[in-house]
Each structure stands twice: as C-alpha cells, then as structure tokens.
C-alpha positions as CSV (number, residue, x, y, z in Angstrom):
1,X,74.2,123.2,70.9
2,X,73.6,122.5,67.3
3,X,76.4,120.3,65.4
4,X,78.0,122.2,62.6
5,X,77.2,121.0,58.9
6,X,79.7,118.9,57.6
7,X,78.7,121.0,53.8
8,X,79.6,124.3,53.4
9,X,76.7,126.7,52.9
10,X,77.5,127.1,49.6
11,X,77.2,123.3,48.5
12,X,74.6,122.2,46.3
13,X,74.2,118.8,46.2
14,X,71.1,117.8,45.0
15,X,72.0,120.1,42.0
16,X,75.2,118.0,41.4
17,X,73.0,114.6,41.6
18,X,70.4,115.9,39.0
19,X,73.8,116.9,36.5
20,X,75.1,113.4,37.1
21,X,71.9,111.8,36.6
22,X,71.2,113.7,33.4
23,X,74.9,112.6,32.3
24,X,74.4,109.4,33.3
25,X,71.0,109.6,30.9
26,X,73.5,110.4,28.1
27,X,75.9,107.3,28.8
28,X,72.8,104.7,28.5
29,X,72.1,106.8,24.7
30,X,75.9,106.5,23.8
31,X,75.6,102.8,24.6
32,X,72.4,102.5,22.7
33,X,73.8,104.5,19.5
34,X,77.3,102.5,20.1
35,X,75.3,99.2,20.0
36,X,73.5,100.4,16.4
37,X,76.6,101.6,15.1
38,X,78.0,97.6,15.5
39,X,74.8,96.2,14.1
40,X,75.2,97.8,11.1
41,X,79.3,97.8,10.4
42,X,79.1,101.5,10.9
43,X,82.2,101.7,13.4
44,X,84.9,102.0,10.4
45,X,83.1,105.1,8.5
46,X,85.1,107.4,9.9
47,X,88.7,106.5,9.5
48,X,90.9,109.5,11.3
49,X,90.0,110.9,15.0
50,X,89.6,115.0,14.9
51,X,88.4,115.3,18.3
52,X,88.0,119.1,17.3
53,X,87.5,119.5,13.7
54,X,85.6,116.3,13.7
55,X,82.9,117.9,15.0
56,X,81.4,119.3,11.4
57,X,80.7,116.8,9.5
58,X,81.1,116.9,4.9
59,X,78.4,119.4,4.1
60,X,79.6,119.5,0.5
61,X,79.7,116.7,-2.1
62,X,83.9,117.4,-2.3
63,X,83.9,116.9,1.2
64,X,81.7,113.3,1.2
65,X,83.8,112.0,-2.2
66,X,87.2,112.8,0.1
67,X,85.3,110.9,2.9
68,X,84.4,108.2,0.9
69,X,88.1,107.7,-0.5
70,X,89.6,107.4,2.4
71,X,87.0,104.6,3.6
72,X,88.1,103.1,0.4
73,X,91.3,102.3,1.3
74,X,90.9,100.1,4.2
75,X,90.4,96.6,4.3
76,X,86.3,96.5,5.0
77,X,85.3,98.2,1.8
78,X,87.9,96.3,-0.5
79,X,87.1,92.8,1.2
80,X,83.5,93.3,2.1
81,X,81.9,96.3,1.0
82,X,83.4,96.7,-2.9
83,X,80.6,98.6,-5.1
84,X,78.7,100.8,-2.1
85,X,77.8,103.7,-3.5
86,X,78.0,107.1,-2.1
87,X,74.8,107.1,-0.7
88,X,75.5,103.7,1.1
89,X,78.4,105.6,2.8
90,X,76.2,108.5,3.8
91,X,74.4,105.5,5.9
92,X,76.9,104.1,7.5
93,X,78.7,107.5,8.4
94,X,75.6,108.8,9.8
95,X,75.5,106.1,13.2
96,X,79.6,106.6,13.2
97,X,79.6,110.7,13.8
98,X,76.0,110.4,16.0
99,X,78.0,108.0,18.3
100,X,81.3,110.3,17.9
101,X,79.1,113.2,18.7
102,X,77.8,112.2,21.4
103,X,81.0,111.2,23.0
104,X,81.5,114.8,22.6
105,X,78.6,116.1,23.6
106,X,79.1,113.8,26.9
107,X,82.4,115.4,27.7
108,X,81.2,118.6,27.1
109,X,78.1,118.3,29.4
110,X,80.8,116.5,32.1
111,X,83.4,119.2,32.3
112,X,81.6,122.5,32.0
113,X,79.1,122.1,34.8
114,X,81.8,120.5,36.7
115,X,83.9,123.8,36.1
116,X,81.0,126.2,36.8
117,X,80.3,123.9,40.8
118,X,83.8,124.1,41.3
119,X,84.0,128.1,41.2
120,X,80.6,128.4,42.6
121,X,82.4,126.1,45.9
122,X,79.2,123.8,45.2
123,X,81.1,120.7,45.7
124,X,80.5,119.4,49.3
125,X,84.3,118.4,50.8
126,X,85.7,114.5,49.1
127,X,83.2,114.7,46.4
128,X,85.5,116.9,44.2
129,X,88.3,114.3,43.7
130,X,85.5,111.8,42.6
131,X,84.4,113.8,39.9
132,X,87.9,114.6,38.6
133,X,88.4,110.7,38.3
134,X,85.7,110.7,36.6
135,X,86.3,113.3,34.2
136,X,90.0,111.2,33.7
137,X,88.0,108.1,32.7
138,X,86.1,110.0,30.3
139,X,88.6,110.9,28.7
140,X,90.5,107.3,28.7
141,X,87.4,106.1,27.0
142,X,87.5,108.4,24.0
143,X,91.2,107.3,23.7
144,X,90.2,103.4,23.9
145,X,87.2,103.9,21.7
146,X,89.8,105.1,19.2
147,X,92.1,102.5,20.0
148,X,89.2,99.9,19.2
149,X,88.7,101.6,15.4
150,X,92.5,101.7,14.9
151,X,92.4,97.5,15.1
152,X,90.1,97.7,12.4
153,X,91.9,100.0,9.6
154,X,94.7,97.7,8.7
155,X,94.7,94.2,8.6
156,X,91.3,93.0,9.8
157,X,87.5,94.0,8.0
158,X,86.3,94.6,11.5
159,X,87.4,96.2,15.0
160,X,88.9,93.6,17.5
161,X,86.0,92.1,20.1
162,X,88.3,92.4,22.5
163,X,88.8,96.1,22.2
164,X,85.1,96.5,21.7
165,X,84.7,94.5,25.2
166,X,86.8,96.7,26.5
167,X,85.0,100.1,25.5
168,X,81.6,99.1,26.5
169,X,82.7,97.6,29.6
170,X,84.4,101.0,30.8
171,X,81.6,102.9,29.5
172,X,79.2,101.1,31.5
173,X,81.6,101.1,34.7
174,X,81.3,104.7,34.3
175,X,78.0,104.8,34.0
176,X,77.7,103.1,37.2
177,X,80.4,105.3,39.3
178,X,78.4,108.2,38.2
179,X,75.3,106.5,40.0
180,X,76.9,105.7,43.0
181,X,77.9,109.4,43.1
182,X,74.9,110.9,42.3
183,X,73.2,108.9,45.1
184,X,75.7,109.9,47.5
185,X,75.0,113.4,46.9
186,X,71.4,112.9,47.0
187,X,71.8,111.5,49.8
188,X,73.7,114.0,51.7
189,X,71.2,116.6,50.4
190,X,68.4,114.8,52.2
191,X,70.6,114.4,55.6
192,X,73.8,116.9,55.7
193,X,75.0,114.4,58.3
194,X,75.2,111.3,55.4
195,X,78.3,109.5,54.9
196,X,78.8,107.7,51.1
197,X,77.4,104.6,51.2
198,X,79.8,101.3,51.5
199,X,80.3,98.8,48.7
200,X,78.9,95.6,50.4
201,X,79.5,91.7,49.9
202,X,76.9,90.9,48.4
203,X,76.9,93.6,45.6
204,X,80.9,92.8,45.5
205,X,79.3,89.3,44.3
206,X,76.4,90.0,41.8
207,X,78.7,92.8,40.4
208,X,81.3,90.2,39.4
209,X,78.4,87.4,37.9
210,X,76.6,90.3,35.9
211,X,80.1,91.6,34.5
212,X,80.8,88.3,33.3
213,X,77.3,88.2,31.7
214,X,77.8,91.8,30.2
215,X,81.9,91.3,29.1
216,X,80.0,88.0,27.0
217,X,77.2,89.8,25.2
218,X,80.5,92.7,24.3
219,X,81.9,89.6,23.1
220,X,79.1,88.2,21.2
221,X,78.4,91.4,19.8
222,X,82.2,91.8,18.3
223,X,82.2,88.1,16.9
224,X,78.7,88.7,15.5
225,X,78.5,85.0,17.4
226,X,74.5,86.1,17.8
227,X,74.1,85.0,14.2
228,X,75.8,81.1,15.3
229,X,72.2,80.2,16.0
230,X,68.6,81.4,15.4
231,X,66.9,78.9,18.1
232,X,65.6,78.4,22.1
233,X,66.3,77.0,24.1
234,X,68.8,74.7,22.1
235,X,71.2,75.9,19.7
236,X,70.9,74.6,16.0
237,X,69.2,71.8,17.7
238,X,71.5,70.5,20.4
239,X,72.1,71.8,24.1
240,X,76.0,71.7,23.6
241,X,76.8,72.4,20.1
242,X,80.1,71.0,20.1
243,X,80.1,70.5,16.3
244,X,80.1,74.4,15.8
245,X,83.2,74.7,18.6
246,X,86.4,75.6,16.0
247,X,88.6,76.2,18.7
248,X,89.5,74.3,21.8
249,X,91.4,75.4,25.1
250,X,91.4,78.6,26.9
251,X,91.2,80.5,23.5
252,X,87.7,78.7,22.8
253,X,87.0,80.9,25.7
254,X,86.9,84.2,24.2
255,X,87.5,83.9,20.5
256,X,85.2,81.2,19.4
257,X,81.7,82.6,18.5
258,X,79.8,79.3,19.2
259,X,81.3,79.0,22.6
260,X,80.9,82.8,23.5
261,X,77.4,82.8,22.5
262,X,76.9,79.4,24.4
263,X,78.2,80.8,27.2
264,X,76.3,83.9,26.9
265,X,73.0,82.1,27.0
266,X,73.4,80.0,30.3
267,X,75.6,82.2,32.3
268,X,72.7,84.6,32.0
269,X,71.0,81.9,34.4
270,X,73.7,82.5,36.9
271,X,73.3,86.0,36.5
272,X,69.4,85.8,37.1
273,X,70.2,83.7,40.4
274,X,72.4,85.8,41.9
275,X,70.1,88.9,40.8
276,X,67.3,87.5,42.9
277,X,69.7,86.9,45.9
278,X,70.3,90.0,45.3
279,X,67.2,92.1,45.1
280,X,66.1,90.1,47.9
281,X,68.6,91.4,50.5
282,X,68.1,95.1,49.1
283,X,64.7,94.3,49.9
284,X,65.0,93.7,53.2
285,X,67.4,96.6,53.7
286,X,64.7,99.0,52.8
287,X,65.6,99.1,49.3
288,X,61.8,98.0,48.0
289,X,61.7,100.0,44.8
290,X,65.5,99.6,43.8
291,X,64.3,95.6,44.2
292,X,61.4,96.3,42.0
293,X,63.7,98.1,39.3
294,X,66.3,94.9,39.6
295,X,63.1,92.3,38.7
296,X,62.0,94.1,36.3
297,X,65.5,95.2,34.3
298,X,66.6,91.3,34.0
299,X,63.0,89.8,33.9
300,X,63.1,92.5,30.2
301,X,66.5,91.8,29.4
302,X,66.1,87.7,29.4
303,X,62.8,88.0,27.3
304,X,64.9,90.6,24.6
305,X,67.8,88.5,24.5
306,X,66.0,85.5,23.7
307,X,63.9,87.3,20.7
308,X,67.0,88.6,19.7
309,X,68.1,85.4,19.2
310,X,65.0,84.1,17.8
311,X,64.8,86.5,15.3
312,X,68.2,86.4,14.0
313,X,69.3,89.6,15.8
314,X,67.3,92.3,14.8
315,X,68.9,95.5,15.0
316,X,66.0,97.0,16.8
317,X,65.6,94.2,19.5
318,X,69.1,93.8,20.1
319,X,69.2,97.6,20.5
320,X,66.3,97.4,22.8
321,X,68.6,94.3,24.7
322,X,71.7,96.7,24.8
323,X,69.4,99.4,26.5
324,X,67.9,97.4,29.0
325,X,71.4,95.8,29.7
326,X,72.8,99.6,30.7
327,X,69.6,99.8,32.8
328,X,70.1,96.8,34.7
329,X,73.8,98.1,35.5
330,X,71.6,101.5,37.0
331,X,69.1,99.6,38.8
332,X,71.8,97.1,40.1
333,X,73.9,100.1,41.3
334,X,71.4,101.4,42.6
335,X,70.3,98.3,44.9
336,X,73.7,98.2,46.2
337,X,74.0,101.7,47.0
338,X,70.7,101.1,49.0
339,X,72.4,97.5,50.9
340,X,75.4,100.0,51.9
341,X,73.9,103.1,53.5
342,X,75.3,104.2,56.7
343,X,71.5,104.3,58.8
C-alpha cells in the first residue's frame, strides 16, 4: 500500500521556493541600494515616513522647494551641507526614495503572493506560520529603518551606527530565513516525504563568527571608520594603531572608528577560518556546489574589502563589498541547509 503524501494535492511548493527566491533577489538589491544611500549621506533626504503617500515622489518644482525646506531644517544641511543647491538635493533624494521604494516594492511582492497561495491552499502544512513570521519581520524592519533616520533629524548630522547595525543586520537575517525556507520547500518538492532541514553545530558556529564580521563592517560603515586608513596590510603604517584609538574600555569596542575598523580587518581572518571549516564539512555532506559558492563569496569579498580600503572607499567597490557580503550570507545559508538535511 502506498503511504499518503504528507502535502495536500493542492500544494505548490516549488512555486513558493521560486517567489522566495525572487524576494530574496530583492533583499540583496535593498542592501546594495541601502549601502549607496550611506556612501553618499543620502539617508536624511527624506525627512517624514509616508509609508502610503510617500510612494509619489515631487513631480513639481513647489513640491521639490517644500522638500528641500524641510531638509533645511535639520542638523546635516545647517552643519554640513549649508549652500547645496536644489539640484544637489535632487541627488541625494534620488538613492533615499530608490531605497524607500524598494522597501515597498519588497512588501508588496511578500504579501500579495503570500495572500494569493494561502487561498489557492498552496501552502504545504507548517510552512504557513513561517511565512507569516516572516511577513511580521518585514514589517519590524520598515519600522527600525525609520527608527534609524529618526536618530538623525535632531541632534546628530548623521543616523546612529548602532541603529544602522541594527537595520542591516535584520535585513540580512531575513534574507537568510527566507533561504532556509525556500530550500525547504524545494526540497519537499523534490521528495513529498522531506522534513525541513536541522540547524547544525557547525553552522550554529560560522553563523556567530560571520555575524560578528558583518555587525563590524555595519559598524564601520555608520562611523565612516573605512576612511581611518587608506593602507594593507597595516594601518597608517603600524599593525596596531594605538595612536588613532580615542576611546578606551568596552566603548572603544563599538564606538571608536580606528578600533572598529581594526577589528573589522582581522576578525575577517577568523571569519575566513571558520568558512573553510566550514565549507569543508558541507563538502563532505554532499554539499559540493554550496562549498564552491562558500570559496568563492569570501575568497571576492576579502579581495573587495581590501581595495576598498586601498582606494579610500570607493562608492562603487564598497558597493560591490556590500553585495558580495549579502551573497556570502546566501551561499552560507545555503551550506548549512545542505549539513542539516534529514537523508
């Protein structure tokens, strides 16, 4: 006697992976755009949230002038940016809504599918509640992401790195969750008798060391502590450039933009090690190509970081480090997923 499905008929899995791997596709371009919008001190253009209404942006010159004012009254035009003419704004605005837009655009692409699989019972049985949660943190991040411009309207000519840290870091733990999820459904679509894969040890491990790695570049991006030093391996010279440390004690830590970006640079080393460790076990659990992906994401992403570095951050090199970051998260996520299947 044949065992009964443990889908319904009506479930579409493999449909439901290629949605989550298209919205995953989106995340990595909202972490791209969101890393632009840093580089150039785009992030306080837009000074109000209208998740609805912000959707149009000024089409007429009243409309721009009213936009412009308003930027005028906060701290990072009268400190910073006194005399930028309109068409300096116009600049700046322009990476501000693109990255607004396409948090929009995100959600929208999220919740309507997700609506049209639920009514069309498409959603195999314990995969629904997952993609609610994930809807939820979607939404959380739109409401931190606003949170991060509100530290930056007042008192300070920049948004706090800590909120920034905190934005990227959840937008890239998303990211990941929606990987994992789409290769469980992939999964199931390939053998209706698959159960999600387990979160292993050893991915337990590397994901801690690479968050570390990634929560420090969030850091170094927010202190603009990539500027602290334009050489390689050493940093204005020395190995340990205690002369540039202005802080001391657990502070130093996370606030001190010589220190971050010192720690940046050789905890990447750790990362590398425990990458290899890594991609070596997904290796020999089958997981050749996820292995490959692993080499090849932080073999790029040392090589950009260091140019980045050498070439006193270059907007398009440190984008091209942000992207490859987001891609090591996948291919990481995507090794793990491969260490935990249930064969």
């Amino acid at each position: 006697m044949l065992q009964p499905t443990p889908i319904p008929a009506t479930a579409r899995p493999r449909a439901l992976a290629i949605w989550l791997f298209a919205v995953a596709a989106l995340i990595v371009t909202m972490v791209v755009v969101g890393g632009i919008t840093r580089l150039t001190e785009s992030g306080l253009s837009i000074t109000e949230w209208q998740p609805i209404t912000g959707i149009i942006p000024p089409l007429t010159e009243a409309q721009w002038q009213a936009e412009f004012l308003k930027y005028q009254q906060i701290p990072e035009y009268q400190l910073l940016n006194q005399g930028m003419t309109l068409a300096q704004f116009k600049g700046i605005f322009f990476w501000e809504y693109l990255h607004r837009l396409l948090g929009r655009l995100i959600g929208f692409a999220f919740f309507l599918p997700l609506v049209f699989f639920a009514v069309r019972k498409a959603i195999p049985h314990g995969h629904g509640w997952r993609l609610v949660g994930l809807l939820a943190l979607g939404g959380l991040q739109g409401v931190i992401g606003w949170w991060m411009v509100t530290s930056g309207l007042t008192e300070r000519t920049d948004v706090s790195h800590l909120r920034l840290a905190a934005h990227l870091m959840l937008a890239l733990s998303i990211l990941a969750a929606i990987v994992w999820e789409a290769l469980d459904l992939l999964a199931l679509h390939r053998d209706p008798t698959a159960r999600p894969a387990r979160l292993m040890r050893p991915a337990i491990v590397v994901g801690i060391v690479l968050f570390i790695q990634l929560l420090y570049g969030a850091f170094v991006a927010g202190l603009n502590a990539g500027l602290i030093a334009d050489d390689w391996p050493l940093m204005n010279g020395r190995l340990v450039p205690y002369e540039g440390f202005a802080l001391f004690g657990i502070s130093a830590l996370i606030d001190d933009p010589a220190m971050v970006h010192f720690i940046h640079r050789w905890w990447a080393w750790v990362a590398v090690a425990a990458l290899v460790l890594f991609a070596r076990q997904v290796r020999a659990a089958g997981g050749r190509k996820a292995s490959i992906a692993i080499h090849s994401a932080f073999g790029i992403q040392i090589l950009l970081g260091i140019a980045t570095v050498m070439t006193g951050v270059a907007i398009a090199l440190a984008a091209l480090h942000q992207l490859t970051g987001a891609l090591l998260v996948v291919a990481t996520v995507w090794g793990a997923h491969e260490l935990g299947r249930i064969r």
